[in-house]
C-alpha positions in Angstrom: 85.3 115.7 54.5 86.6 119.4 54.9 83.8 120.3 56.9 83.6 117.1 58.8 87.2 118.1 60.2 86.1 122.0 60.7 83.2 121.2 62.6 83.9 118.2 64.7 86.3 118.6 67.9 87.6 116.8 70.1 87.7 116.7 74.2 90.8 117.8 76.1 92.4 114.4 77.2 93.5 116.6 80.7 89.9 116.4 81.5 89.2 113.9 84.0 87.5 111.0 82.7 84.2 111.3 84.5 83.8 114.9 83.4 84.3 113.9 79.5 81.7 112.6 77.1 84.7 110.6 74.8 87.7 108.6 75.5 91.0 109.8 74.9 92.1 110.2 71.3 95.0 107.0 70.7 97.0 108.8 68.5 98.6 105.7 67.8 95.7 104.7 65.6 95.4 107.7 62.7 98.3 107.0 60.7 96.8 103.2 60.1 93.2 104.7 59.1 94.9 107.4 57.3 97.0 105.6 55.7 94.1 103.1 54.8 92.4 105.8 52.9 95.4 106.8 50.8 95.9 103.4 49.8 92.6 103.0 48.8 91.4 106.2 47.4 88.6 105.4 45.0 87.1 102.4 47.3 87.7 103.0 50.9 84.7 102.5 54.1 83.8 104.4 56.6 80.9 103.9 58.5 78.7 106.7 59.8 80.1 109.4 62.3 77.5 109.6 65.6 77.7 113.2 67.3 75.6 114.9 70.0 74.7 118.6 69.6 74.7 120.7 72.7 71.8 122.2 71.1 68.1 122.7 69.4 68.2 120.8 66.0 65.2 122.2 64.2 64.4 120.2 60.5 62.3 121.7 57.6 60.8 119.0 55.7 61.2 119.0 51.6 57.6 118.7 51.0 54.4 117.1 53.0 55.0 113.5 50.5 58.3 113.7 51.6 58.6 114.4 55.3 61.6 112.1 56.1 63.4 114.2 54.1 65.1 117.9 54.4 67.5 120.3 56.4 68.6 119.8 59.6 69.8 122.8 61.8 71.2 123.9 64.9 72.9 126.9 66.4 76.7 127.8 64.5 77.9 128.2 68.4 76.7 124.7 69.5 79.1 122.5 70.7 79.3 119.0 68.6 80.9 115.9 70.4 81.6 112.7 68.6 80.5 109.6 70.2 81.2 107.4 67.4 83.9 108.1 65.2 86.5 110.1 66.8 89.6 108.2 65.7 88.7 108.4 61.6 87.4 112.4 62.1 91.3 112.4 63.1 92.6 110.7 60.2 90.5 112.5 57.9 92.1 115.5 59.2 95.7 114.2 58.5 94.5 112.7 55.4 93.6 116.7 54.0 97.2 117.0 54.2 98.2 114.7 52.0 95.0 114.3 49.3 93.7 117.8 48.5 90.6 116.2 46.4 89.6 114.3 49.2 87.9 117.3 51.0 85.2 116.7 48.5 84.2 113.4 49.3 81.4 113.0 51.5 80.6 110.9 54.9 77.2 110.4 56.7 76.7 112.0 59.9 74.1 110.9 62.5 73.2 113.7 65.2 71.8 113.1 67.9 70.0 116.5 70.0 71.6 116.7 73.8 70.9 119.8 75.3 74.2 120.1 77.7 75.3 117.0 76.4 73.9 115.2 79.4 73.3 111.8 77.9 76.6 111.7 75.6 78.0 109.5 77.9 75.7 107.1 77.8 75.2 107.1 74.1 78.8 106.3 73.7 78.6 103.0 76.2 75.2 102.3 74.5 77.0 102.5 70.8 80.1 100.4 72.2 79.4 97.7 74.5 77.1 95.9 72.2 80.1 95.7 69.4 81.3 92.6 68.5 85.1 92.3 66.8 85.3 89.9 64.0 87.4 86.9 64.7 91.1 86.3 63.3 89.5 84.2 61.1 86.8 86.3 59.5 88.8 89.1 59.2 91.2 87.1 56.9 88.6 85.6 54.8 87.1 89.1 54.1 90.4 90.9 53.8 90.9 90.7 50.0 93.2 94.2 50.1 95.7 92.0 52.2 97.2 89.3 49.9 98.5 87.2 52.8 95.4 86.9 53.5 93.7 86.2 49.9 97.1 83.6 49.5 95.9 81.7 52.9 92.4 81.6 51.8 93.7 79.9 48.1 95.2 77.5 50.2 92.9 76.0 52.1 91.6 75.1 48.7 94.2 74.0 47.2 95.8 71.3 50.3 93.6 68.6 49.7 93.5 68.1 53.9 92.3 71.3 54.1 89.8 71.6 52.1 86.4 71.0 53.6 87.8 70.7 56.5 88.5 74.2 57.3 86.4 76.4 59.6 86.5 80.0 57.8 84.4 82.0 60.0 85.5 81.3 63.9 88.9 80.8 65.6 87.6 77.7 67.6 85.5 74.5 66.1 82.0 73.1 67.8 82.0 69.6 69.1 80.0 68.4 66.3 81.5 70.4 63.6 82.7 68.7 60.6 85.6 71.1 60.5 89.1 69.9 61.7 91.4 73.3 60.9 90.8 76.9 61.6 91.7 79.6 58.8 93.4 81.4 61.5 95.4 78.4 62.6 96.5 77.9 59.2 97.2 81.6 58.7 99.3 81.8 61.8 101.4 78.3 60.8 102.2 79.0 57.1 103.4 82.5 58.3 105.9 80.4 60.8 106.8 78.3 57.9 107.9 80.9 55.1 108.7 83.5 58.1 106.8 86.1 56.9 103.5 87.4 55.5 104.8 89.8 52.6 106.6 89.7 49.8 105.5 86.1 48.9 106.6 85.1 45.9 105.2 82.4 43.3 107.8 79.3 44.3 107.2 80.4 48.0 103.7 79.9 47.4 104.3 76.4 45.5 106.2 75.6 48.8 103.6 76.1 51.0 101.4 74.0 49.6 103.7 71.2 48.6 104.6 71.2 52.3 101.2 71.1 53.7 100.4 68.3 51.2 103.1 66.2 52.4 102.8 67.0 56.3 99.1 65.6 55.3 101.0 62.7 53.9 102.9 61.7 56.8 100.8 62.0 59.8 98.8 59.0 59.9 95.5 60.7 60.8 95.6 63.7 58.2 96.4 61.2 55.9 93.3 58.9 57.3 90.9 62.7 57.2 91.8 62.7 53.4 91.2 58.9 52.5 88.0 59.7 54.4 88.4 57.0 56.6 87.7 58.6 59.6 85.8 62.0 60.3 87.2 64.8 62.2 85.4 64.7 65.3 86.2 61.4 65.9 89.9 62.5 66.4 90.1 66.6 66.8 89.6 66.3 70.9 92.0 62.9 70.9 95.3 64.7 69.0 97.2 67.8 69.4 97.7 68.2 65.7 94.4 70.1 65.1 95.4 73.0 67.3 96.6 76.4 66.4 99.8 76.2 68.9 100.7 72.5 67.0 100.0 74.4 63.0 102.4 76.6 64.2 105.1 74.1 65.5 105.3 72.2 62.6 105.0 75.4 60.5 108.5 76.1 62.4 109.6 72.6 62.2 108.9 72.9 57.9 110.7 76.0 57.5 114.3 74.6 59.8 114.3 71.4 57.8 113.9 73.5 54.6 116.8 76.1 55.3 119.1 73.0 56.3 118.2 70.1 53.9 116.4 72.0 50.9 116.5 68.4 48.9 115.9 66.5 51.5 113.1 66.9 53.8 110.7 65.7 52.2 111.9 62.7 52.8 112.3 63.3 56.4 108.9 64.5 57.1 108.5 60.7 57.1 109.6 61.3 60.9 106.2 62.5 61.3 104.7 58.6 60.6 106.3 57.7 63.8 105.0 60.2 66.5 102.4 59.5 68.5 100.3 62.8 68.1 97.5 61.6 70.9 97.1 64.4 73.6 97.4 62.1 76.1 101.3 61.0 75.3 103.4 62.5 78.1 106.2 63.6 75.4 103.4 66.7 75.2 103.2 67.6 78.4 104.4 70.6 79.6 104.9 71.8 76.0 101.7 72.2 74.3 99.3 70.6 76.8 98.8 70.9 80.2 96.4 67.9 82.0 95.2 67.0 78.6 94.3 70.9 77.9 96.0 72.7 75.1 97.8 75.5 75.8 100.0 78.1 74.1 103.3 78.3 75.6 106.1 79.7 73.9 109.1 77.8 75.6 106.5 74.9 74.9 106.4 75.2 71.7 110.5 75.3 71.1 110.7 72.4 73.2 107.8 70.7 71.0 109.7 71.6 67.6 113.1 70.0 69.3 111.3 66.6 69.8 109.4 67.0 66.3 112.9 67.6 64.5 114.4 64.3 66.5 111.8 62.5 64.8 112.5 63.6 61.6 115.9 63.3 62.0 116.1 60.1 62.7 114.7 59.4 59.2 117.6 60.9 57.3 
């Protein structure tokens, strides 16, 4: 890591654009990396760095069985641009700082010869273009460092509507999935119900779950989904209760009645039974559908919680 931060360097951002082989450093981004690696010192990832060499790389082969293998060279004076990697060369830099034993841990390096660096430009579109992000809701399943994350992931097997019936991979469902809920969508509504994605304690867990449970128990087609009386397809495109922007209203609407009647909404949940949740019932409109689209509005979905919690007031 020491000589990764010697060697590599970086392009003056006052260069135009067009005459640089990187993109500006966003300084913005090191402290997160950075402070990724201190939190994780003794299991951390980093991909490979990608670099072009302004510059003859020669390579002396270990032996004639073993001609993959050996030293690599090139000039001391050579200049080396990173195509790939830029952001976490920076980060390992500020990282030295902190961790003086982490200048002996290593990182790959793939170079790349470009004799006045006339294809770097190319190589870095080539090496980007073609990346694909993970979704929302990949990146939760796989995040087991972030316990929000590991906590949503329990859940979905531990609500008895959800489980099954939770797509864990993508942020939106096929037509002829068998999936009615998104990990994301329930990521992003339980964080609306307990406010916040940290600090969770054991009861706040509980509570999660026990809500979701009885939400389940209360709308008439969740609680048809669990009875198995009815499949998902046949009533994810017919209901706004499926949707992420809906999760999240009545993740809103859990958390109000909680503050204000702690023993007693349960109970009112039971306003849930008499709402007609079909996409196609004008009290939706212009909150979280448009024309029988779902959208995400955030006036919309105030408005939406306001006519949820009338419901549900009108049980107590």
């Amino acid at each position: 890591m020491k000589a990764a931060a010697k060697i590599f360097t970086f392009v003056d951002a006052s260069i135009p654009a067009d005459a640089r082989a990187q993109r500006t450093l966003r300084k913005s981004r090191i402290p997160r990396i950075r402070d990724y690696i201190i939190g994780n010192p003794d299991d951390y990832i980093f991909s490979s760095i990608t670099v072009s060499v302004d510059g003859k790389i020669s390579f002396r082969a270990v032996s004639e069985d073993m001609p993959n293998m050996g030293m690599a060279s090139f000039p001391q004076d050579a200049s080396v641009l990173i195509n790939d990697g830029q952001h976490r060369v920076a980060a390992i830099k500020d990282t030295l700082e902190q961790m003086s034993d982490f200048a002996h841990d290593k990182i790959s390096v793939v170079f790349f010869e470009d004799v006045g660096l006339k294809t770097s430009q190319q190589m870095f579109s080539d090496l980007n273009k073609n990346a694909v992000k993970p979704t929302k809701s990949l990146n939760i399943l796989y995040d087991r460092r972030n316990k929000f994350s590991k906590f949503v992931v329990d859940l979905t097997g531990q609500v008895e509507v959800f489980k099954g019936r939770t797509e864990m991979e993508k942020t939106t469902i096929s037509n002829r999935s068998t999936k009615f809920f998104t990990l994301n969508g329930i990521a992003e509504a339980t964080k609306a119900f307990l406010g916040k994605t940290s600090r969770i304690s054991d009861e706040e867990r509980g509570l999660a779950a026990e809500f979701w449970t009885e939400v389940a128990k209360n709308i008439p087609e969740w609680r048809q989904l669990v009875e198995r009386r009815v499949v998902p397809v046949a009533i994810r495109n017919e209901y706004v209760h499926a949707n992420v922007n809906m999760l999240v209203t009545l993740g809103i609407v859990g958390r109000k009645l909680v503050e204000e009647y702690p023993t007693a909404w349960r109970r009112m949940l039971g306003g849930l039974g008499r709402i007609d949740w079909q996409r196609s019932n004008p009290d939706w409109e212009g909150k979280v559908v448009i024309n029988g689209k779902m959208i995400k509005h955030k006036e919309g979905i105030s408005r939406a919680v306001e006519l949820i919690l009338g419901h549900c007031m009108g049980g107590t």
